[in-house]
C-alpha positions in Angstrom: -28.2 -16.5 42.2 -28.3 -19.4 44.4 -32.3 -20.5 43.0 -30.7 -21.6 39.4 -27.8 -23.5 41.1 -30.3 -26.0 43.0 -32.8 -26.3 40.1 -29.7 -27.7 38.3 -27.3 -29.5 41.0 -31.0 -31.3 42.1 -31.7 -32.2 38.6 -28.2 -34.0 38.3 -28.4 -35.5 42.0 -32.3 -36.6 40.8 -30.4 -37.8 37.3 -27.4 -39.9 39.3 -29.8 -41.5 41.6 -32.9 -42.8 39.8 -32.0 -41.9 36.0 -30.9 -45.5 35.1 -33.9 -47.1 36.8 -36.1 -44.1 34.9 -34.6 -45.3 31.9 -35.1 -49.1 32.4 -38.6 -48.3 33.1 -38.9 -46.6 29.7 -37.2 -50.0 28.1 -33.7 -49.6 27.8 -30.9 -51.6 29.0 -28.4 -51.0 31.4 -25.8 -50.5 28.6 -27.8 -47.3 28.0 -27.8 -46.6 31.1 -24.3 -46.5 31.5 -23.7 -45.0 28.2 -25.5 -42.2 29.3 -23.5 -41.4 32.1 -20.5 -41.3 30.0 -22.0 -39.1 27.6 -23.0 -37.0 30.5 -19.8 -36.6 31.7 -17.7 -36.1 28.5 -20.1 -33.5 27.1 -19.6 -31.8 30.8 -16.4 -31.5 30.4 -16.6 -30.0 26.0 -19.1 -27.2 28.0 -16.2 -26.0 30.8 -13.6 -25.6 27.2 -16.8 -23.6 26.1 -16.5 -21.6 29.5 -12.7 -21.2 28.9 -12.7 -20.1 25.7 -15.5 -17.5 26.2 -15.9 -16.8 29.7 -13.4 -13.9 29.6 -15.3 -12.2 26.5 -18.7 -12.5 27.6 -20.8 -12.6 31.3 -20.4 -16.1 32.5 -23.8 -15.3 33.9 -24.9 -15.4 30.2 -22.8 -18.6 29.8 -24.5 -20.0 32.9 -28.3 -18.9 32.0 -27.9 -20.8 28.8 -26.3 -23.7 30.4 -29.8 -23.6 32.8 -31.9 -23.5 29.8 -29.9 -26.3 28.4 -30.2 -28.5 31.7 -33.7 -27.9 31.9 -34.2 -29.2 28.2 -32.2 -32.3 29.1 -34.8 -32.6 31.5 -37.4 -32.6 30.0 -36.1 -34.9 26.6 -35.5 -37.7 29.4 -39.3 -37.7 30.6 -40.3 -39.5 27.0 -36.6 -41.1 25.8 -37.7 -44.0 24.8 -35.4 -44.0 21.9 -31.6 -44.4 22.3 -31.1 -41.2 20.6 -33.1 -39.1 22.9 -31.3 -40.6 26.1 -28.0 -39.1 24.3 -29.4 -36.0 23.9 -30.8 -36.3 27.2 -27.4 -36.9 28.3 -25.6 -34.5 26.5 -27.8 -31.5 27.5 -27.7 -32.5 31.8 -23.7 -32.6 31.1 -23.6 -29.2 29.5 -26.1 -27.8 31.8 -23.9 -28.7 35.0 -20.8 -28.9 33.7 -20.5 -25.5 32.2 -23.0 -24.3 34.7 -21.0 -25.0 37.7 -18.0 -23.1 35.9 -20.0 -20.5 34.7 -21.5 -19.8 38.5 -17.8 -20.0 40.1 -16.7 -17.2 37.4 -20.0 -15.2 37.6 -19.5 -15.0 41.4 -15.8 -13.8 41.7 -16.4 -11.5 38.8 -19.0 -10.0 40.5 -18.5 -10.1 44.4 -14.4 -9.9 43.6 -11.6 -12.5 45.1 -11.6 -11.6 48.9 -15.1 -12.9 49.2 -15.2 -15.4 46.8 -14.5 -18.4 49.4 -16.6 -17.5 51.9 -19.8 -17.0 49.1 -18.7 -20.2 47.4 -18.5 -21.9 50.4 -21.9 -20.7 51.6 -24.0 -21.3 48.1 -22.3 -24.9 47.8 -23.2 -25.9 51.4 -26.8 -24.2 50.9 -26.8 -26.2 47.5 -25.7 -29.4 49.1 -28.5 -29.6 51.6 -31.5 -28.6 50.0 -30.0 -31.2 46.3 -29.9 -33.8 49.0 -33.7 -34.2 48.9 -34.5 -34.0 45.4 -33.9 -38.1 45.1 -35.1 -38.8 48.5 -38.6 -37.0 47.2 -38.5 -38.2 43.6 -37.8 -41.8 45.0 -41.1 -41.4 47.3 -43.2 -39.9 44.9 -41.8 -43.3 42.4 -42.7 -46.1 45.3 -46.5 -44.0 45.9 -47.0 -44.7 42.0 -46.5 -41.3 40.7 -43.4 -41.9 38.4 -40.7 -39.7 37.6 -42.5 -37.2 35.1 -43.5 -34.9 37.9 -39.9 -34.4 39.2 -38.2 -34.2 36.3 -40.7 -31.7 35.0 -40.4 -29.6 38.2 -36.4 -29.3 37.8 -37.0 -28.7 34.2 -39.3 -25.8 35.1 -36.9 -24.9 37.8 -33.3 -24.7 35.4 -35.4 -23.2 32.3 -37.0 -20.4 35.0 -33.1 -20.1 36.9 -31.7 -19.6 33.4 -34.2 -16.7 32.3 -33.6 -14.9 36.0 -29.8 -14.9 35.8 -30.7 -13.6 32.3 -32.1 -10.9 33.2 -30.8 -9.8 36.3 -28.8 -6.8 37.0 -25.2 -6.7 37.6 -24.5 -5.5 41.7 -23.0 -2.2 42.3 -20.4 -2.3 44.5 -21.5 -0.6 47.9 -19.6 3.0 48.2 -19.3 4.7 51.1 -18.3 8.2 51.8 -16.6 9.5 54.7 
C-alpha cells in the first residue's frame, strides 16, 4: 500500500519544487504560477469533505485508488498546459489526488490494520514516504539542467499514481491473523 503513496507524495514534492519553473517554461507567468498553487490547495481540501462525507460508506481504499488515478491525470495535463485552463485543471486534479489521497490512506490503514497499530504503520509508511519523495525533485531537477526537461518525470509519476490507483483497486482486503490455542 505504500507504492501508490510515493507515486503521489513524489508527484506533489516534484509539483512544489519545479512546477512554477515547468510552467514558465511553457509560457506562463508567475501569476499562474501562483494561482495554481492556490487552486491546488483549495481543491485539496473540497476532496478530504469528499473523504468525510463518503469514507464511512464506501472503502477509502476505493476513495484513494481514484484519488491516484486522479493525481496521475493531473500529471500528465501539466506536461502540455500551455493554456491557463489546463494549468487549473492541472491544479485541481494534483490537489484532489493528494489531498483526498492522503485522507483516504490514513482511513484505509486504521480500518484495515485497526487503532493499536495505526501509529506505528503511519509512522513507518510516512517516514518510508518521506525519504524516498525527497529525491523525486533532486532527480527531476538533474534530469532539467542535463537538457531532458520535465516530460520524463512527470510522465513517470503519472504512470506511477495511475498504476498505484489500479493496485489498491484491486487488491484484497487482509484477514486478520487467527490463532488457535
Amino acid at each position: 500500500m505504500i507504492t501508490p503513496f510515493i507515486g503521489v507524495s513524489a508527484g506533489i514534492a516534484l509539483f512544489l519544487g519545479h512546477g512554477i519553473v515547468h510552467l514558465r517554461d511553457l509560457g506562463h507567468s508567475m501569476q499562474v504560477g501562483a494561482w495554481a498553487v492556490g487552486t491546488m490547495t483549495i481543491s485539496g481540501l473540497a476532496a478530504k469533505a469528499v473523504v468525510a462525507v463518503l469514507g464511512d460508506r464506501l472503502d477509502p481504499r476505493y476513495l484513494w485508488a481514484a484519488f491516484c488515478a486522479v493525481f496521475g491525470v493531473g500529471m500528465v495535463v501539466l506536461v502540455g498546459a500551455r493554456e491557463p485552463a489546463a494549468v487549473t485543471v492541472a491544479a485541481a486534479c494534483l490537489g484532489v489526488g493528494f489531498g483526498g489521497g492522503i485522507v483516504a490512506m490514513m482511513a484505509t490503514l486504521s480500518n484495515y490494520y485497526g487503532t493499536t497499530v495505526f501509529a506505528s504503520l503511519s509512522g513507518l509508511a510516512i517516514a518510508i514516504n518521506t525519504g524516498i519523495c525527497s529525491l523525486a525533485p533532486i532527480i527531476a531537477g538533474r534530469m532539467y539542467d542535463q537538457g531532458l526537461g520535465y516530460s520524463g518525470a512527470f510522465y513517470l509519476i503519472a504512470g506511477w499514481s495511475i498504476a498505484g490507483g489500479a493496485f489498491l483497486a484491486l487488491m484484497k482486503r487482509p484477514r486478520p491473523v487467527t490463532t488457535t490455542r
